[in-house]
N, C-alpha and C positions, 0 to 999 in steps of 0.2 A: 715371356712365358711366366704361370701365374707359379710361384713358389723361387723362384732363382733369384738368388740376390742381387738388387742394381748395384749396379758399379759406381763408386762416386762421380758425378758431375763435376766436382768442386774438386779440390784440394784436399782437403777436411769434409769428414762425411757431415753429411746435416742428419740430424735427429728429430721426428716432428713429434710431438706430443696432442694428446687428441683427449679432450674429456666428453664423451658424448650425453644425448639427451635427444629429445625430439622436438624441443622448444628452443632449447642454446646448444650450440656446440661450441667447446672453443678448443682452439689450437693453438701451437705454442713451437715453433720451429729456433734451434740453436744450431751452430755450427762448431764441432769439436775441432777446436784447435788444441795445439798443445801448450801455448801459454793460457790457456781456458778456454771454457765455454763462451762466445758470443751470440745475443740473440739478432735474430733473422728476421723473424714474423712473429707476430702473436697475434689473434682477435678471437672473434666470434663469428657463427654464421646463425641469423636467426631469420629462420621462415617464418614467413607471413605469417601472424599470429588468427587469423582467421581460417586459413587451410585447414583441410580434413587430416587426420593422422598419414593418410597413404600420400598426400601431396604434401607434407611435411619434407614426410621422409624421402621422398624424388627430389623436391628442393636440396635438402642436404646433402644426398647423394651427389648430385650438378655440383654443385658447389667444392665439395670435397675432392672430386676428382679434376678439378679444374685448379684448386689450388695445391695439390699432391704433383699435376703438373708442370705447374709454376715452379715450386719449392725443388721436388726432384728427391726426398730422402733416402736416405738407405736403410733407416730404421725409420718404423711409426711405432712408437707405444701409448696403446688404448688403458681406459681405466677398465679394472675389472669390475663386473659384476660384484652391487654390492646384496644383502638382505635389504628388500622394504618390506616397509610396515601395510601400506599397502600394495596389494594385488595389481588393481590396475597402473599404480605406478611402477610396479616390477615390470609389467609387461611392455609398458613404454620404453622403461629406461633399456630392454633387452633390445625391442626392434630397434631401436637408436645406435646401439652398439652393434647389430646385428650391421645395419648398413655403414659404419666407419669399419669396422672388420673387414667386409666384403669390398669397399674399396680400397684398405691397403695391401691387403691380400692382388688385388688387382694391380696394383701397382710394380708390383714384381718388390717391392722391400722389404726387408725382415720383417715379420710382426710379433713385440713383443707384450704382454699384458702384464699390469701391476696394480694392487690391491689400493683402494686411497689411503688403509695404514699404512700400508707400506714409502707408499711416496713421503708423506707427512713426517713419518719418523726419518726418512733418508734425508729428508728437507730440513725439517724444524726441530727434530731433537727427538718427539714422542708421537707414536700413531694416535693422539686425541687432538694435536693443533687444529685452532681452528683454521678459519679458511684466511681469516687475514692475516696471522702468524706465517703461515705458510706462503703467503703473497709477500711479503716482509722480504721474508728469507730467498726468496727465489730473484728478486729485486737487486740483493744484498750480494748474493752468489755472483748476478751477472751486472752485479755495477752498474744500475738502472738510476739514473738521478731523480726519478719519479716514479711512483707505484703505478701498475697497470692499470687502467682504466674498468678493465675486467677481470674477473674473480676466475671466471672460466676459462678465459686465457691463463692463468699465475697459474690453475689446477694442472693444465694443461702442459704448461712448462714444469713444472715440481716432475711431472712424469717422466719429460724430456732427462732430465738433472739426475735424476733418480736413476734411467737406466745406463747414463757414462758414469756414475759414480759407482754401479755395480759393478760395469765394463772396466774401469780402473782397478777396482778392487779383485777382479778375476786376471786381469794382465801381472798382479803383483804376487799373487799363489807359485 
């Protein structure tokens, strides 16, 4: 049922992180334990760069719910809408978020949204990090002996990171 929260699969809940786009998505799945965070999964899904914007977004959609599947989380946290400079990039970047929304909403898992200040500064110290600062640190957090491959996957995980360090921080209030 769409709004009830999954029940963990695992042990330890998984947390997916999801930075979307209609060109890259990436995802970024950890597992809360409680000697830390371990990472799960990270990638990207990139449809065919030739597709029309509405078979973009039906690829990602496939994809996304296939790997929400797989994974199983009880939380997803999407990036939030940010201001563009451009129009039609605004409106991309919404229907992209519009369908990772709508599939975790589907999924029956929490969905929670966080601002990319917000990640950045929970991650790297200040909400202006760049994007590899930020990939550093998320690296650094989960004892990665090599930097991710993808940018969008490390955004992706900063979210995952970001919402058990808030989760931590309201268990200790």
């Amino acid at each position: 049922m769409i709004g009830e929260p999954r029940k963990p699969a695992a042990r330890w809940p998984i947390i997916l992180g999801i930075d979307p786009g209609t060109r890259v998505v990436g995802y970024g799945a950890i597992v809360a334990r409680e000697r830390g965070p371990r990472l799960l999964a990270a990638g990207t899904v990139v449809p065919p760069s030739k597709q029309s914007v509405p078979e973009r977004l039906g690829f990602i959609q496939a994809e996304l719910m296939r790997l929400i599947a797989q994974i199983r989380p009880t939380v997803v946290v999407v990036e939030q809408a940010f201001a563009a400079r451009n129009v039609q990039s605004a409106l991309r970047i919404g229907e992209g978020r519009g369908v990772v929304l709508a599939c975790a909403a589907a999924s029956g898992a929490t969905v929670i949204q966080f601002a990319p200040a917000v990640a950045k500064r929970a991650i790297a110290g200040h909400g202006a990090a760049d994007k590899q600062q930020v990939s550093a640190m998320v690296g650094q957090i989960l004892g990665l002996s090599a930097p991710l491959p993808a940018i969008d996957a490390s955004d992706a995980l900063a979210l995952a990171l970001t919402y058990l360090q808030r989760a931590a921080f309201e268990r200790l209030r």
